[in-house]
N, C-alpha and C positions, 0 to 999 in steps of 0.2 A: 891638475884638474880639480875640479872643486866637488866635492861632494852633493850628492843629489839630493836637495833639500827636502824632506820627511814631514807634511803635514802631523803637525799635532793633534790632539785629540780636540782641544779645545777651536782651531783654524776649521777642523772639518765638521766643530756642531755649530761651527758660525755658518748654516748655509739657510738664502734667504726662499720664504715661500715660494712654491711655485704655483704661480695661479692655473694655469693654460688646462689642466682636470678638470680644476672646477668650472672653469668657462666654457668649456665642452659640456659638458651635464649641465648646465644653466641653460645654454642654446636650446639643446636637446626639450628639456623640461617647458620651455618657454615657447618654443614651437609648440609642442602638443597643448598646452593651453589655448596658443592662438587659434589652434585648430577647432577643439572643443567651441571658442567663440562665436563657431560657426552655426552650432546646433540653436542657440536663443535665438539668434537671427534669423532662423528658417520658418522654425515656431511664432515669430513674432509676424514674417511675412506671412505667413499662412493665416494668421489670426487677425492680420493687418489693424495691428495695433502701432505701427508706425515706430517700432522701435526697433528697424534690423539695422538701421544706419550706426547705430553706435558702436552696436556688435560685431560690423562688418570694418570699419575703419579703427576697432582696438583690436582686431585681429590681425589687421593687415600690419599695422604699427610692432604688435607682438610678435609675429610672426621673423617683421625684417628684423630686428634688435635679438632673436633668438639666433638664426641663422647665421648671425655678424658673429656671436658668441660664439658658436659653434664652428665656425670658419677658423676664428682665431686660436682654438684650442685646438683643433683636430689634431692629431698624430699623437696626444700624448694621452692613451688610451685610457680609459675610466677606471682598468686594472689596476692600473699604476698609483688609484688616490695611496696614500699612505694616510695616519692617522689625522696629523696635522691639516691635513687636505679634507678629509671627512669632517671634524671640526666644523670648518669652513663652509663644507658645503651645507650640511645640516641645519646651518643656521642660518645663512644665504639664500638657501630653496627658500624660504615660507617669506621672508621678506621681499625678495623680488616679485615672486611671483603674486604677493599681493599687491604691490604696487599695480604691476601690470594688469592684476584680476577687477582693478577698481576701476579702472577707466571707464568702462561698459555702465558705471553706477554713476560717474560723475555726470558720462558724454549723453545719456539714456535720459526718458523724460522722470527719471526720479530726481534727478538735478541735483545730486548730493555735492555739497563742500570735498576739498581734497581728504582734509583729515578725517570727515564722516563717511567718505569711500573707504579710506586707507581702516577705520572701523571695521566696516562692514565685512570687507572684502578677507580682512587676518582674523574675522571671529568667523566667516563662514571657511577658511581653509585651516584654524586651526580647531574647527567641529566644537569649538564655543558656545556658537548661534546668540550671545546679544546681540542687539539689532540697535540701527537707529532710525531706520523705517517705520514711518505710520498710513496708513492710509491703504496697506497690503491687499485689502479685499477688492481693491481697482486698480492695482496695479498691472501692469503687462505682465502678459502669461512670459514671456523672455528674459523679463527680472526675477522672475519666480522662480524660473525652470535653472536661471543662474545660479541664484545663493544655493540651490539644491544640488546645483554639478559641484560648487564648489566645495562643499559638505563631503560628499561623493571622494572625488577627489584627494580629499587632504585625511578622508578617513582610511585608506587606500597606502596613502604616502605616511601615516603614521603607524598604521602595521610593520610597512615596509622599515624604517628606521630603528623602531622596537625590537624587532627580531633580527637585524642585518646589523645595525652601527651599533646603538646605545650597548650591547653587549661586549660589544669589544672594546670602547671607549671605557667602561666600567663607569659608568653616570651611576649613580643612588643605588647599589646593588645591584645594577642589570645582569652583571657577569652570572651571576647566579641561576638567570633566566637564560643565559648560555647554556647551561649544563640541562635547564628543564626542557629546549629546544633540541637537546640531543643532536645539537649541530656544532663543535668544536672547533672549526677551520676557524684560522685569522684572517684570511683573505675577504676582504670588506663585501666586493662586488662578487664575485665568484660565487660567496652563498649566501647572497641576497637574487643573483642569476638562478639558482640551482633550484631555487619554494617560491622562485616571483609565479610562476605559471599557475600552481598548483593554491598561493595564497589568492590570485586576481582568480579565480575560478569558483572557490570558497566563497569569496565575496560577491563575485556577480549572482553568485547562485543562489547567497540567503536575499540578497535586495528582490531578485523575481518572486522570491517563494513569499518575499514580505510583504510587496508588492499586490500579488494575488490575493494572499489576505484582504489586506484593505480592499481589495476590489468587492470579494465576497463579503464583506463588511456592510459594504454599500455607499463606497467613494466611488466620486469618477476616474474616470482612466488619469487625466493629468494628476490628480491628485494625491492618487494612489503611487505613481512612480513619484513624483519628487516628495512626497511624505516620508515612503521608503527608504531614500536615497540618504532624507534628513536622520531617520530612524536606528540605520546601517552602520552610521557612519560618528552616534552618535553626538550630532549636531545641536539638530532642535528649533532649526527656521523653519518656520507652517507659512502656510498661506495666506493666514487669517493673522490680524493683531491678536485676537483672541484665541491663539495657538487650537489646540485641538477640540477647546471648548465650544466652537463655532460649531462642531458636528451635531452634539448631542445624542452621541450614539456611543452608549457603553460597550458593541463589541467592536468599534473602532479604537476605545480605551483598552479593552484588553489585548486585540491586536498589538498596540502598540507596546503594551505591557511584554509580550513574550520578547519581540526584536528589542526592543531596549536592552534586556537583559541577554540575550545571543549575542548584542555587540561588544558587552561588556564581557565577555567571554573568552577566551587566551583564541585564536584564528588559528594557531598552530595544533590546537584540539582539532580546530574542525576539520586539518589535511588528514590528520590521522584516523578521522570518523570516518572519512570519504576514501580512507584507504583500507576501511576493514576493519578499523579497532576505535569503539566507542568506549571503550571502557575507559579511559582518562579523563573523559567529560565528568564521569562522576565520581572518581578514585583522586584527580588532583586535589593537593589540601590548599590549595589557594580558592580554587571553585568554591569549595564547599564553606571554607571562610567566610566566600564573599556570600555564598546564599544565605547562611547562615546572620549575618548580617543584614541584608534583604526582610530571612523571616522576624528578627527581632523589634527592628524599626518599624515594620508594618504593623504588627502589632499593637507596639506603643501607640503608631497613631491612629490605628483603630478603636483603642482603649480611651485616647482624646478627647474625639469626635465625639463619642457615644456619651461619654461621662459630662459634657460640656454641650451637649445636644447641636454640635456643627450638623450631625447627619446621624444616619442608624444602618443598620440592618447590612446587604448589600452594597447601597450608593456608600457608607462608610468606609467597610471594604476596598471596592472598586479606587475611590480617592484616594483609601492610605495607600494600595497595593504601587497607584500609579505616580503617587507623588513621592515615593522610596525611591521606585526604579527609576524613573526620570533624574535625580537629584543624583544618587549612587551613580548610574553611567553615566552621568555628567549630560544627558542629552537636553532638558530643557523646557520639554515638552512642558504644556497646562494640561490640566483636564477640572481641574478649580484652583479658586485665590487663592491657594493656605496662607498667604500674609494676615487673612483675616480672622483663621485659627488660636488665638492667641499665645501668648509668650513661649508656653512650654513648645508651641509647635514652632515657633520660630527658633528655639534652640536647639529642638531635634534635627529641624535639618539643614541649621548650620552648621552641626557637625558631619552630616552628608553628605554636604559639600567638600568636605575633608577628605572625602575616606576614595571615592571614585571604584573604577573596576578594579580590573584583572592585567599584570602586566602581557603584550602583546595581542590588546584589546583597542579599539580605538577608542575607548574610555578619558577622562583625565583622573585628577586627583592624584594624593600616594599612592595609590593601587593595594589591594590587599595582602600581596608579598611583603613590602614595607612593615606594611603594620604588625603582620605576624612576625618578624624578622623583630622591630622595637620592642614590641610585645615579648620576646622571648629573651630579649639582651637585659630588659628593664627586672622580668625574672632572673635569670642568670646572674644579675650584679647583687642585688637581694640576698641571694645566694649563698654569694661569694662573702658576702659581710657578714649573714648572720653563721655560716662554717665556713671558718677561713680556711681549715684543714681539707677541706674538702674538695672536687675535681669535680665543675657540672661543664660538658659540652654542650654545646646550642646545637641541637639539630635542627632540622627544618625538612618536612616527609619523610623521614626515616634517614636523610643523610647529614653529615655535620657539615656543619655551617663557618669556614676561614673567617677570621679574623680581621681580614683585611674587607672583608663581604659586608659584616656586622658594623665596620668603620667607617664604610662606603655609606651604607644605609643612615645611618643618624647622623651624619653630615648633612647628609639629604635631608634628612625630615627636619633637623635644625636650619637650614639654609632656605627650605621651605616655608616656614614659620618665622622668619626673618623677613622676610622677603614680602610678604604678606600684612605684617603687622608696619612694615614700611610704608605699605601704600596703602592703607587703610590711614595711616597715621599722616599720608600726602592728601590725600582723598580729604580728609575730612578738614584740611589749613585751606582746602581749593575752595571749601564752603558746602559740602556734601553734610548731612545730621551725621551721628556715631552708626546707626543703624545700616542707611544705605552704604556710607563708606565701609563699610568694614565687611557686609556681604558681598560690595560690587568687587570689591581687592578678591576675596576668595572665589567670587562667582568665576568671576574672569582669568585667575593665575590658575583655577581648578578646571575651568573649561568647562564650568556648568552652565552658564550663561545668564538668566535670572537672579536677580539676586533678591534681597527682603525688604521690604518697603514700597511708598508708593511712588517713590522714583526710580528706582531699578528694578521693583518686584516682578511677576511673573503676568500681569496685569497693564504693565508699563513697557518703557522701554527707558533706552539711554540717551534718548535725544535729546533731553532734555539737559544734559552735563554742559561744562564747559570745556572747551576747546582741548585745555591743559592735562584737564580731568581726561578726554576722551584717549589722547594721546598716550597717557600714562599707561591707559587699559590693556590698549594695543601692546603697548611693551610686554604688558603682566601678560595678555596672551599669548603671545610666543614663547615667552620666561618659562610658563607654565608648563607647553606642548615638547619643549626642546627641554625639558628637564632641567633646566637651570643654568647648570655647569656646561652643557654645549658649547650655551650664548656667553656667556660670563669669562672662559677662560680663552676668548679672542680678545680680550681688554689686558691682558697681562701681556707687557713687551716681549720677553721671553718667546711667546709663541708663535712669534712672527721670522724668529729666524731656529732652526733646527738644535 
C-alpha cells in the first residue's frame, strides 16, 4: 500500500482565490444602487424634467448584472470573506459600482463622455465632489438629487470600511483605531454586522438634524436635503457651479461650518454619545488634535485677509472659519475664491489639503492619528540620537504605541507622498501649469475636490482637462479613499493565490 500522500505547507498556500463572496456582495451592493436609481427617476417625473428615462433603464441594467452576481455566488456566505477576499472586495465595491453609477450621467440629458461619467460618478462615491459639470443651476432636479445620493452613499460605505476592514487589514496604522473602536473581533462581517445599525442610524440622524438646519437657514426643502447629504458625507457637490456662494447667506455658511466638522468626527463617538457617553467627543486626543488644528489655520487666515485687506471684521471670520473646515474635512464646499487670496493663502491650504479629518470619519487626507503617530516617531528618533542611552516609548493617549503600528504609519504617509508627487509630476507632462497639477493630484488623492488655480480651483471645475489627465484622477480618487495599499496590493501575483 502506498502511503497517503501529505500536502505540504507550500501545495496547500498554493490555493487559488475564490471569487464567489465577493460576487455575492457585488450583486447585493449593486442591486441596492439600482434600486436607489429609482428615487432621481421619480423626482424627475414629478418635476417632468424628462429625465426618468435614463434612470429607469440604468436601473433595470443595474439591477439584472447585480442579481446575475448574486446568483452566482450565493451559498458562499459573506462570513466566510477571509482577508484576501476583503482586499478584493474593498477595492472592487467603489470601481464597479461607479461604473454602473455613471450610466444615469452618460444616458441622462447631461450627455457626459464615458470617462467624464466614470469622473464624475468615483468623485461623487468616493465624497471627492470634483466635478466636470457646468451649467448645474439648470440642470434636472434628478442629476442633482443623484451626485447627492451618491455622496450619501459612499460616505456611508466609507465609515463602513474604516471601522470593519482597514483595521483588520492593518492599512497605515488602522489596527490602532482597532483598539480605539473598542471592538477587537477578527471576524470582518460579523463586527461590521454587530455597529452597522447603530452606525446607519448616527448618520441618518445628523443628515435630518443638518438638514433642518439649512432649512431654518432659509434653503428650500430640495436643497436643503441634498446639501445635507453632500455636507454629511463629506463630499462637496452643491447645486450651483458657484458651490455655496450662490446663497449669500452667512447662516447657511455657518450651518455648513458645524456639519462639515461633525463629519470630520470619528462616527464611532457619535454610537457612544447616542448611548449615554459624550464624554469621548471631547476627551479623544485625535479630536482635539484635529480642532486644534481647525483653530490654528483659521486663525492664520483670518490674520491674512485682514493684514492684506481680502475682507475684515466678521465676513473675514466667517471665510477663514469656512474655508479651514471645508478644505480639513475634505468636503469642498466655496463660500469665496481663496485662489484670489494670494501666495501665503495658497500655501496654507495646500497643506489642508494634507492633513484631512479624523480616522472613522468620512473625511479624506492622513487623518489626524497619522499625523500625531509621525509627529511623535520624528520626536522619539530625535531622541534616540541626541541619548542614545536612553529608553523613550511612543505613546499615543496614554497608551504605547507597537512598533509595528509606528512602521505601518510612515509607510503610509511615505507611500502617500509618493504617490502624489507622482501624479502631480504626470499632471503636469499632460500639460496641466505646476500649480494646478500638483493641487489637483492632492485635491483628488486627498478627496478634497477643488483644487488651486483657475483651472481646477474652487471657482472652476475639471472639465476642462484632458481625457488622460481625467483618467489618472479617477485612479488618484480611489488610491486616495482605499488607502493605497488596498488597491495596490491586488497587483502583486503572490495575492492571487493563498
Amino acid at each position: 500500500m502506498h502511503a497517503a500522500r501529505i500536502p505540504t505547507v507550500e501545495a496547500q498556500a498554493l490555493s487559488v482565490l475564490s471569487l464567489r463572496p465577493v460576487a455575492a456582495t457585488l450583486g447585493i451592493l449593486l442591486s441596492i444602487l439600482g434600486v436607489a436609481m429609482l428615487v432621481p427617476a421619480v423626482v424627475d417625473f414629478a418635476a417632468r424634467s424628462g429625465g426618468q428615462g435614463a434612470f429607469v433603464g440604468a436601473s433595470a441594467i443595474t439591477i439584472f448584472v447585480g442579481v446575475l452576481l448574486w446568483m452566482s455566488g450565493r451559498g458562499a456566505g459573506m462570513a466566510k470573506l477571509d482577508l484576501r477576499q476583503a482586499f478584493l472586495l474593498t477595492s472592487s465595491v467603489w470601481l464597479v459600482l461607479s461604473v454602473f453609477a455613471a450610466l444615469p450621467l452618460m444616458w441622462g440629458k447631461s450627455q457626459l463622455s464615458f470617462t467624464a461619467a466614470m469622473f464624475e460618478s468615483m468623485s461623487g462615491l468616493t465624497t471627492t465632489g470634483a466635478s466636470v459639470m457646468s451649467g448645474l443651476d439648470a440642470q434636472a432636479p434628478g442629476i442633482l438629487l443623484w451626485r447627492a445620493l451618491l455622496h450619501w452613499f459612499g460616505g456611508i460605505g466609507i465609515i463602513a470600511i474604516a471601522i470593519a476592514v482597514l483595521p483588520v487589514l492593518s492599512i497605515g496604522g488602522m489596527q490602532l483605531f482597532r483598539t480605539e473602536s473598542s471592538d477587537k473581533s477578527e471576524k470582518l462581517l460579523p463586527r461590521a454586522g454587530a455597529i452597522a445599525k447603530r452606525l446607519l442610524f448616527a448618520y441618518v440622524l445628523l443628515t435630518a438634524v443638518c438638514a433642518g438646519a439649512y432649512l431654518a437657514a432659509g434653503l428650500r426643502a430640495f436643497d436643503a436635503v441634498t446639501i445635507a447629504m453632500s455636507t454629511l458625507s463629506s463630499g462637496g457637490f452643491a447645486n450651483s457651479d458657484q458651490s455655496l456662494t450662490v446663497f449669500a447667506n452667512p447662516a447657511v455658511d455657518y450651518v455648513a461650518v458645524v456639519f462639515m466638522l461633525v463629519a470630520a468626527l470619528p462616527f464611532p463617538l457619535y454610537v457612544r454619545a447616542l448611548a449615554g457617553d459624550p464624554r469621548r467627543l471631547f476627551t479623544n486626543p485625535e479630536v482635539r488634535l484635529f480642532l486644534a488644528i481647525v483653530a490654528a489655520f483659521t486663525a492664520l487666515s483670518f490674520a491674512q485677509q485682514t493684514l492684506q485687506g481680502v475682507a475684515s471684521g466678521e465676513t473675514a471670520f466667517r471665510f477663514a472659519l469656512f474655508t479651514v473646515a471645508s478644505l480639513i474635512s475634505t468636503t469642498g464646499f466655496m463660500a469665496a475664491d481663496y485662489t484670489n487670496w494670494g501666495a501665503f493663502s495658497d500655501a496654507l491650504f495646500f497643506i489642508l489639503m494634507f492633513l484631512g479629518g479624523c480616522t472613522g470619519s468620512t473625511s479624506g487626507g492622513l487623518k489626524a492619528l497619522r499625523i500625531a503617530i509621525t509627529a511623535k516617531a520624528i520626536r522619539q528618533h530625535l531622541k534616540r540620537i541626541s541619548f542614545r542611552t536612553g529608553v523613550f516609548p511612543l505613546r499615543y493617549g496614554g497608551a504605547p504605541v507597537a512598533d509595528d503600528v509606528v512602521a505601518s504609519v510612515l509607510g503610509f504617509v511615505f507611500l502617500y507622498i509618493l504617490t502624489f508627487l507622482l501624479t502631480g509630476v504626470a499632471l503636469n507632462m499632460m500639460g496641466l501649469d505646476l500649480r494646478s497639477a500638483f493641487s489637483a493630484a492632492i485635491a483628488c488623492l486627498a478627496n478634497v475636490g477643488p483644487g488651486l488655480g483657475p483651472m481646477v480651483g474652487p471657482a472652476s471645475n475639471y472639465g476642462g482637462l484632458p481625457e488622460p489627465a481625467l483618467w489618472l484622477l479617477t485612479a488618484a480618487m480611489m488610491l486616495g479613499r482605499l488607502e493605497i495599499l488596498t488597491v495596490l496590493v491586488l497587483f502583486l501575483p503572490r495575492f492571487w493565490v493563498r
